[in-house]
C-alpha positions in Angstrom: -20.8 62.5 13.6 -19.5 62.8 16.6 -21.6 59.5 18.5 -22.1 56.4 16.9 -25.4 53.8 17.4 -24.9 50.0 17.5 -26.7 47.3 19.0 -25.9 44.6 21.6 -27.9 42.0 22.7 -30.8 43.5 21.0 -30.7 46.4 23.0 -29.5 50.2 21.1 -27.3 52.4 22.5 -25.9 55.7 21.6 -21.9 56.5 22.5 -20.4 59.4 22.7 -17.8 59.7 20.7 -16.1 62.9 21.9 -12.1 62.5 22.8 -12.6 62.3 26.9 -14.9 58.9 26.4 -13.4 57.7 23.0 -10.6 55.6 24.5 -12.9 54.2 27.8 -15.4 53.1 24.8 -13.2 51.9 22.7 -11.6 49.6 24.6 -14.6 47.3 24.7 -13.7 43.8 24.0 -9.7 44.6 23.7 -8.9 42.8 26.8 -6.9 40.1 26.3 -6.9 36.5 28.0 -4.0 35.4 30.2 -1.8 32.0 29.1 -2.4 30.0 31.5 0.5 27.1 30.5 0.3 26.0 26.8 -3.1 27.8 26.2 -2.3 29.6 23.3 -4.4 27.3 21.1 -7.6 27.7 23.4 -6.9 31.8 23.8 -6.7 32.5 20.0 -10.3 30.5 19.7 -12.2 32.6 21.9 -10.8 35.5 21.1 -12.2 34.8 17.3 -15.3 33.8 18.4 -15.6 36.7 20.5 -15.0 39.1 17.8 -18.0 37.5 16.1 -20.6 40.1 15.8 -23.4 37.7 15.6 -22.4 35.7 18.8 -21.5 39.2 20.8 -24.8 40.2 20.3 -26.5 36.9 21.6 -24.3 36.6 24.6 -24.8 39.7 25.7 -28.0 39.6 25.0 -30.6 37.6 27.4 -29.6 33.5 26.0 -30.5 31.9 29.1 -34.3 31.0 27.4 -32.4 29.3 24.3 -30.6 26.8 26.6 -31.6 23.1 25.8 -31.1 21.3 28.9 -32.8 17.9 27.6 -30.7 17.5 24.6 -29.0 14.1 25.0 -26.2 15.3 22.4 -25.8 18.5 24.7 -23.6 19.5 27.5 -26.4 20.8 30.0 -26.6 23.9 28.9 -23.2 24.6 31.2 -20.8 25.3 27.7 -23.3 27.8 26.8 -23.3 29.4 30.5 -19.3 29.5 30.5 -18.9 30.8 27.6 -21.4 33.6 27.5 -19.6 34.6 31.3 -16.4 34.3 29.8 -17.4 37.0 26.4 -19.5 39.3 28.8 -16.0 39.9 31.0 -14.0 40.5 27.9 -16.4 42.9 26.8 -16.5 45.2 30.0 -14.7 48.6 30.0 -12.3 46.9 32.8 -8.4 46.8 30.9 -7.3 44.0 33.1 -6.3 40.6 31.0 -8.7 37.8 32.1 -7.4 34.4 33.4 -10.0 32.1 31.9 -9.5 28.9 34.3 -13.2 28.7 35.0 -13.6 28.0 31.5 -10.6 25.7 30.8 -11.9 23.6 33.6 -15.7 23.3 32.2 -14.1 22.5 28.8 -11.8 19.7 30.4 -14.8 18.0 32.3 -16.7 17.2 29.0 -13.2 16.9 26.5 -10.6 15.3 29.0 -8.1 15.7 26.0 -7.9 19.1 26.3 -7.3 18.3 30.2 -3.4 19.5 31.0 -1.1 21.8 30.2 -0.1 20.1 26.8 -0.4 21.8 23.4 -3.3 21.1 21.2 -4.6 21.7 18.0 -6.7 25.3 17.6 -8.8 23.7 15.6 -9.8 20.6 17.2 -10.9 22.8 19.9 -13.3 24.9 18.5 -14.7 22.2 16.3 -15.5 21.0 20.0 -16.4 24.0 20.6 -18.8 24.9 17.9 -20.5 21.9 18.6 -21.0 21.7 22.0 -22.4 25.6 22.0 -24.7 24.5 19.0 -26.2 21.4 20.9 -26.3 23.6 24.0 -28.5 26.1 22.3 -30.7 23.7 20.0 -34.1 25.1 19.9 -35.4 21.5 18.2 -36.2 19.1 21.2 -37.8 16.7 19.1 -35.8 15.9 16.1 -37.4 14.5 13.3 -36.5 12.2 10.5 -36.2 13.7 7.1 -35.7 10.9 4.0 -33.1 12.8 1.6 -34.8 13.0 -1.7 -32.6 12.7 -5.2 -32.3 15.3 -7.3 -33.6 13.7 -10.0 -32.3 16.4 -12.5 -34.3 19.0 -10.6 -32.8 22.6 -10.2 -30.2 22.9 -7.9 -31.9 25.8 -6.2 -35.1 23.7 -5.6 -32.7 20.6 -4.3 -30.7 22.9 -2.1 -33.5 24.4 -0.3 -35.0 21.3 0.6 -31.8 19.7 2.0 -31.3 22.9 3.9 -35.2 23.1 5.3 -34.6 18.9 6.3 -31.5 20.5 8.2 -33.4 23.3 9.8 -36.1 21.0 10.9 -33.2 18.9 13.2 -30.7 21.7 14.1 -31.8 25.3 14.8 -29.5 27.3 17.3 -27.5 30.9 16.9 -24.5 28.5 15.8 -26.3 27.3 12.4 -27.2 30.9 11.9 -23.5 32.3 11.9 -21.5 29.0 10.9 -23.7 26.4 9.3 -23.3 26.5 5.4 -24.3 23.8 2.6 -21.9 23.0 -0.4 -23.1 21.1 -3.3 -21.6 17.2 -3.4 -22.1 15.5 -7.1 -21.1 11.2 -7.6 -21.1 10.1 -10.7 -20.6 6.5 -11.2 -17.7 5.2 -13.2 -19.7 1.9 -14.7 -23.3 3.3 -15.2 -22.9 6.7 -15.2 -25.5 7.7 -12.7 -25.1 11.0 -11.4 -26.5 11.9 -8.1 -26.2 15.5 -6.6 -26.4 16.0 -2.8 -26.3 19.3 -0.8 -24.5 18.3 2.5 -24.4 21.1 5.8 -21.3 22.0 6.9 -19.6 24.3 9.7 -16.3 24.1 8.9 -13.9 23.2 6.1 -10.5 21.4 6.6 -8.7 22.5 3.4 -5.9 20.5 2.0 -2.3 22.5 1.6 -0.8 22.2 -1.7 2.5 20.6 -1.3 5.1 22.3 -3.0 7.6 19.7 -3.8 8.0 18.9 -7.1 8.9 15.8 -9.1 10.8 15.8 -11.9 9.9 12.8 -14.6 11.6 12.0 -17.8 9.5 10.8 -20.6 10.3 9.7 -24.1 8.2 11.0 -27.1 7.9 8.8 -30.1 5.9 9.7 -33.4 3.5 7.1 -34.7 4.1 8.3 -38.3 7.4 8.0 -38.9 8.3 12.2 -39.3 10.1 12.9 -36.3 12.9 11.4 -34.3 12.0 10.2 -30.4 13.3 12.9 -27.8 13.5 12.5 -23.8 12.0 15.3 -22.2 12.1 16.4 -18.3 9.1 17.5 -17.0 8.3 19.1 -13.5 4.8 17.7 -11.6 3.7 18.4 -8.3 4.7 15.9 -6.2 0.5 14.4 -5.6 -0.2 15.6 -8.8 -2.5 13.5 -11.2 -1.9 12.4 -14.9 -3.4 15.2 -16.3 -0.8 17.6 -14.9 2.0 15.0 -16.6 0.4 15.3 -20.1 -0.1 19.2 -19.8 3.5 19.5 -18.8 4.4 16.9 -21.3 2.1 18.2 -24.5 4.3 22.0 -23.2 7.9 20.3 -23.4 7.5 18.8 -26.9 5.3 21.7 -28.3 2.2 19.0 -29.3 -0.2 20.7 -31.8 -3.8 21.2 -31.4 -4.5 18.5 -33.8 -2.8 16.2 -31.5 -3.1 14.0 -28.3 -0.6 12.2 -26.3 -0.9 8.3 -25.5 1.8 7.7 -22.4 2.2 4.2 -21.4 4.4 2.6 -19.3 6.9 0.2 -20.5 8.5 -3.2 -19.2 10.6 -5.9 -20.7 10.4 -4.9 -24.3 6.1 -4.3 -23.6 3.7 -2.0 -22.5 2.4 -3.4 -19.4 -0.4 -0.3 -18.5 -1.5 2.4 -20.7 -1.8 5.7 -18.4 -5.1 7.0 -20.2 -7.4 7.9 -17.1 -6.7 11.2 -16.0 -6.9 11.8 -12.5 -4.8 9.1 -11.4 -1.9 10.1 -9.3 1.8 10.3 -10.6 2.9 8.8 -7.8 1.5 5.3 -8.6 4.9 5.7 -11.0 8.1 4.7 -9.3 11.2 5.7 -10.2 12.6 2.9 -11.7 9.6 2.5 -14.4 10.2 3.9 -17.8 7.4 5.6 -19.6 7.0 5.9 -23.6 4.7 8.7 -24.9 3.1 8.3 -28.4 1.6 11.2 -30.5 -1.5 10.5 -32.2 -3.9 12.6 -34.4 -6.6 13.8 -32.4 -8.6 12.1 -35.5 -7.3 8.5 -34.7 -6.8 8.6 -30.8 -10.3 6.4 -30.4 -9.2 4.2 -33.3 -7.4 0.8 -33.4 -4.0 0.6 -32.5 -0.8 -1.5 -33.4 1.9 -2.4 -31.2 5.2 -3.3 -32.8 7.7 -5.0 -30.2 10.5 -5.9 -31.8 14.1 -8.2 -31.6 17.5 -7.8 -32.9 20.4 -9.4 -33.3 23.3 -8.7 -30.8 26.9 -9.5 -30.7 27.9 -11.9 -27.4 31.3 -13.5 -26.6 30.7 -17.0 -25.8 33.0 -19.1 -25.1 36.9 -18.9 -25.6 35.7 -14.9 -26.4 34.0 -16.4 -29.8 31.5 -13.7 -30.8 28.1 -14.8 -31.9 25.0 -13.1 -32.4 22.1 -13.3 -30.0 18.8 -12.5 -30.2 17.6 -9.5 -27.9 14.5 -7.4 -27.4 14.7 -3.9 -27.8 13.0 -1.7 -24.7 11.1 0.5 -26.3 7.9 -0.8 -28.6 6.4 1.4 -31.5 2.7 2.3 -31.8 0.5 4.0 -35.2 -2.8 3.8 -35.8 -4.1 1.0 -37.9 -6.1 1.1 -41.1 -9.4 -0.1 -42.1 -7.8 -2.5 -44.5 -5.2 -4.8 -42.4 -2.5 -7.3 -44.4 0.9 -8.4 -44.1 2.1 -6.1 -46.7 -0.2 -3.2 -44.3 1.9 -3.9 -41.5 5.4 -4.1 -43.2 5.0 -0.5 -44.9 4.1 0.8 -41.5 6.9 -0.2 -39.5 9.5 0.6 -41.7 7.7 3.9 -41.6 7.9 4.3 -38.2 11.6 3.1 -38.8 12.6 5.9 -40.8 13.7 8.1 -38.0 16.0 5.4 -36.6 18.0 4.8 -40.7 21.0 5.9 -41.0 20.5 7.8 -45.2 21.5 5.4 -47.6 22.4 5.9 -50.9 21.9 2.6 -53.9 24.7 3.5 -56.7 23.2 2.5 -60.5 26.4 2.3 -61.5 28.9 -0.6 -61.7 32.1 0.8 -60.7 30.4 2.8 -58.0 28.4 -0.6 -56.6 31.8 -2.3 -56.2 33.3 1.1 -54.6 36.1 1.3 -56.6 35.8 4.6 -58.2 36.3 8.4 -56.4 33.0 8.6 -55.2 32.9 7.9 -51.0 30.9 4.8 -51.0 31.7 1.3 -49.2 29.7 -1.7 -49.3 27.0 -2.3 -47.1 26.2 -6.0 -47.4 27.0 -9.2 -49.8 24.5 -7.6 -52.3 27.1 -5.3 -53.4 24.4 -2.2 -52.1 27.0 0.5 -51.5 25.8 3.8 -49.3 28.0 7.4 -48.5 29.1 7.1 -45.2 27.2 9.7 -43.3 28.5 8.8 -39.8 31.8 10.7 -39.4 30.2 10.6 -35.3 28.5 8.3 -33.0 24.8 7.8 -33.8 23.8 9.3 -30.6 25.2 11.4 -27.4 25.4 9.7 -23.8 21.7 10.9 -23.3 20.5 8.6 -25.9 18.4 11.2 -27.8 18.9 10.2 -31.3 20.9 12.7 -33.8 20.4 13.4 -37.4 23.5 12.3 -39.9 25.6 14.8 -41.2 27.9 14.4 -44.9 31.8 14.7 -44.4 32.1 17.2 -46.5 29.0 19.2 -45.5 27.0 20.2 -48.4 23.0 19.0 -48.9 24.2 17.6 -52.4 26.8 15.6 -53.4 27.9 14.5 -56.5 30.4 11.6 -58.1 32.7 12.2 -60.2 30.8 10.0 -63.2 27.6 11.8 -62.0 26.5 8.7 -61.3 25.1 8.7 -57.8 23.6 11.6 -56.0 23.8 11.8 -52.7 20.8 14.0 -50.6 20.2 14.4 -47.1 17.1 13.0 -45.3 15.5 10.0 -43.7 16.2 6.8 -46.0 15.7 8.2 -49.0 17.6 7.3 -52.0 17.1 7.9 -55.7 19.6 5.7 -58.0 17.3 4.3 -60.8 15.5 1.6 -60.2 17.6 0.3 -57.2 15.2 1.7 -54.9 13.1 -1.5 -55.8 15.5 -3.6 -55.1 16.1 -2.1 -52.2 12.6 -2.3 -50.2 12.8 -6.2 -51.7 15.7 -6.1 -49.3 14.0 -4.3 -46.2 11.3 -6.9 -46.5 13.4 -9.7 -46.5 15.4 -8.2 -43.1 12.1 -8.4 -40.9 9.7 -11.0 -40.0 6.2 -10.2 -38.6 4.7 -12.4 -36.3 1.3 -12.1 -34.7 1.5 -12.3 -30.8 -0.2 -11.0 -27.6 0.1 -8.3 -25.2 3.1 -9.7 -23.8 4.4 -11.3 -26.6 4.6 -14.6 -24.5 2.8 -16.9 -26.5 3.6 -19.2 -29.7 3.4 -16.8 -32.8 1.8 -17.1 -36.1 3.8 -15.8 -38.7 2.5 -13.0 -41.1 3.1 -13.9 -44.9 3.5 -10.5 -46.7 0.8 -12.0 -49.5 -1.8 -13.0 -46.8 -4.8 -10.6 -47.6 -7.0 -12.0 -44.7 -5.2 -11.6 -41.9 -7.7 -10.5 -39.0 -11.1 -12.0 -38.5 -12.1 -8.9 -36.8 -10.0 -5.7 -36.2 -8.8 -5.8 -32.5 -8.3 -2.6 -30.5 -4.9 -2.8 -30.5 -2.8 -5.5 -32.3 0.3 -6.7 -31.2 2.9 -8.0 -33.9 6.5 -9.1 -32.8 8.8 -8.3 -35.5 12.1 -10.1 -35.4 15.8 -7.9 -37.2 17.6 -9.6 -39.6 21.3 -9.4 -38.5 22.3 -7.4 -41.9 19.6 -4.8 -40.4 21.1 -3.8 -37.4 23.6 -2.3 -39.5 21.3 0.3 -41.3 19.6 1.5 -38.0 20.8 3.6 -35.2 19.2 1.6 -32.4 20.0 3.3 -29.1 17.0 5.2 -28.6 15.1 1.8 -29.2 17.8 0.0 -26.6 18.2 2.5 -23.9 14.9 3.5 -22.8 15.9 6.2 -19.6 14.0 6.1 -16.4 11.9 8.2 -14.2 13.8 10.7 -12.0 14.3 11.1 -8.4 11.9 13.1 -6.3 13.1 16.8 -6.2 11.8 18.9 -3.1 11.8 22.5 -3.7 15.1 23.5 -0.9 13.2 25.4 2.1 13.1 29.1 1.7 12.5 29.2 -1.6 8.8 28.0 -1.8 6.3 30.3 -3.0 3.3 31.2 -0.4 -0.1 29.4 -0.2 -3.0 31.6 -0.7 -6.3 30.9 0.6 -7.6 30.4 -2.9 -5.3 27.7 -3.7 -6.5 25.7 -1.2 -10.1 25.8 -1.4 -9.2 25.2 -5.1 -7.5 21.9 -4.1 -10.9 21.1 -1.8 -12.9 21.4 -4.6 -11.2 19.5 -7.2 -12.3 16.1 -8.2 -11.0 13.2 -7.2 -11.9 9.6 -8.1 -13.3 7.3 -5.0 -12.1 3.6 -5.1 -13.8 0.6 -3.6 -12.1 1.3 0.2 -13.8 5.2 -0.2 -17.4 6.2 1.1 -19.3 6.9 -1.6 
């Protein structure tokens, strides 16, 4: 077609669109504005407001009616006036730029901050603006008050129109129509539970930016059955990210099943002074100097009791005139496993020397004589006074400099060793021996190296000691039960301990270097808007 019909101000008009008139016509509302010192940030606001369809029509249109020049919360009417004169000259066929100093002046009279030739902020200024054109051009001169109702599990449609009629009934202007909206605003209580849903008006959103700096964390997995050995992992986390992102990155890293969870807590002074369980808290409450310990747990038992194992050992310590003694010392890292319905002290021993089985170097219990007292070809020494002999498995150190615990290999590398008298067998694996009946003997032994003490969270208070025969042990099964188990010094000897001693901490901050951050999309951030956040006693609610 060669014209084209559009409307302006209400008014239709047919344009020839032929080549002689195409570049008069369509030059309409390409004029640009002229810095007048620093002005960029008021320029680029008009310009988008005067590339509004909506408010092109209506200032070029006959407005002067609509003016409110009563409303208390209004500017006269005289935002209104300057503005429309300013749009109407930028939509003229003249090409010259237009020196808005007229309107910079009206807009410094009622907002002295944007008096000057200093930079501002774009959007503080049309924020200003918005408003002072929508009290301007308020149709309501007698507002009314509207009681906001609660949903009251009603349908958010019915809700929604309601709040946005009580809005229409106080604010009704050409500004509402192009730039009001209403977004949908639910509470939920964190004691009762009380949900209430509220549908609040809105004419602008101030989005958050994602940061893009990254923080890298280091957290130690332990099992809480015994079957795997504890591994440090690295983990990357935004910077403000929450928990939840931790525990997604974490469950990732250590390839957690579906049938499991992960429990991380944080860990002081041989305890775990906080569990981390509530979600959307932020990782930066961590410091990077706390150490964190990260249990798995079958998705069957996560709700269930707990039992905390904190635990001593003995260490060697020159004294005096360098005389070496042994001294007691807590290890830094506490064990966790679910506990069982039925709870005794022979319960609680079989379980930590399960969740011990990780940490044992393999030990082998000769049935025969010559081999107990290590004088015949097989490779054995003697482990303690008992005359226990084991294959020495350990041609290494038990663990590298990054403390992550290694599995034993033989000397001579095959799975299966035999002695010379075929009378012990050597076999790869956590603790387990087969020599007869010495196997008995043995966990007589391993009881003998560990005594169990009841004690609190902090293990600060005097303990009560836990006979192995004591059937009725708990009163009532606690949440989580602490027991303090103290090492034997002969024990210390059968366990590689430096994953349980050396506990490593949570890394530095790592920003991503600049230039190689990836762009923000629009998306992302009304993403991050909309995301949940929990509100604490300083918040509005």
């Amino acid at each position: 077609s060669d014209s084209l019909t559009f409307k302006i101000g209400g008014t239709s008009m047919n344009v020839d669109m032929s080549c002689g008139n195409f570049g008069r016509v369509s030059s309409m509302g390409l004029i640009g504005l002229e810095n007048l010192g620093n002005t960029c940030f008021m320029n680029s606001s008009i310009q988008c407001l005067a590339h509004t369809t909506k408010l092109v029509d209506y200032f070029l249109g006959d407005y002067d009616s609509d003016i409110n020049r009563t409303n208390p919360l209004g500017l006269n009417g005289e935002l209104a006036l300057a503005f429309g004169e300013l749009l109407r000259s930028l939509w003229t066929n003249d090409r010259n730029t237009v020196a808005p100093h007229n309107f910079k002046a009206k807009i410094a009279c009622f907002a002295p901050q944007f008096s000057g030739f200093n930079q501002h902020d774009s959007q503080e200024l049309l924020a200003f603006l918005l408003d002072g054109l929508h009290e301007d051009l308020n149709q309501v001169k007698c507002k009314p008050y509207e009681e906001a109702k609660d949903a009251s599990g009603r349908p958010d449609e019915e809700v929604a129109d309601e709040y946005w009629r009580n809005h229409l009934a106080r604010n009704d202007s050409v500004i509402v129509d192009t730039c009001h909206g209403q977004y949908k605003s639910t509470l939920t209580c964190p004691t009762c539970n009380k949900t209430s849903v509220t549908f609040d008006p809105f004419m602008y959103l101030s989005l958050p930016v994602p940061s893009m700096a990254k923080r890298t964390m280091t957290v130690t997995v332990f099992s809480t059955d015994g079957s795997r050995e504890p591994f440090s992992y690295d983990v990357s986390v935004p910077k403000f990210g929450t928990l939840s992102d931790l525990v997604q990155a974490l469950s990732a890293a250590c390839s957690l099943g579906g049938d499991e969870s992960l429990l991380i807590t944080e860990v002081y002074n041989n305890c775990i002074i906080r569990y981390l369980e509530e979600p959307s808290d932020s990782v930066s409450l961590l410091r990077d100097g706390d150490k964190l310990a990260a249990y798995r747990l079958p998705k069957q038992y996560e709700k269930s009791s707990l039992v905390v194992f904190t635990h001593k050992h003995f260490a060697e310590h020159s004294g005096v005139d360098n005389f070496v003694t042994p001294q007691m010392k807590e290890f830094e890292a506490p064990l966790l496993a679910s506990l069982p319905e039925a709870v005794n002290g022979l319960t609680l021993q079989e379980i930590y020397l399960k969740l011990l089985n990780p940490f044992r170097f393999s030990k082998i219990i000769s049935s025969s004589t010559d081999c107990g007292r290590g004088d015949s070809d097989c490779a054995v020494y003697s482990m303690d006074a008992a005359g226990d002999c084991a294959v020495n498995l350990m041609d290494t150190t038990p663990s590298s400099s990054d403390g992550n615990v290694h599995s034993a290999q033989l000397e001579d590398g095959p799975e299966r060793n035999q002695c010379n008298d075929n009378s012990c067998e050597v076999m790869e694996g956590p603790s387990e021996t087969y020599c007869g009946e010495a196997d008995v003997s043995d966990k007589e032994a391993q009881t003998e190296q560990f005594g169990f003490y009841l004690t609190n969270e902090r293990d600060d208070v005097q303990r009560t000691k836990i006979e192995m025969n004591d059937l009725d042990l708990l009163e009532a099964k606690p949440n989580r039960l602490h027991v303090s188990v103290n090492w034997q010094h002969s024990a210390s000897k059968q366990y590689d301990v430096s994953m349980l001693n050396n506990l490593p901490e949570i890394h530095k901050l790592e920003v991503i270097p600049k230039g190689t951050e990836d762009s923000v999309a629009l998306h992302v951030c009304l993403e991050a808007f909309l995301k949940e956040e929990p509100l604490g006693p300083e918040d509005m609610w």
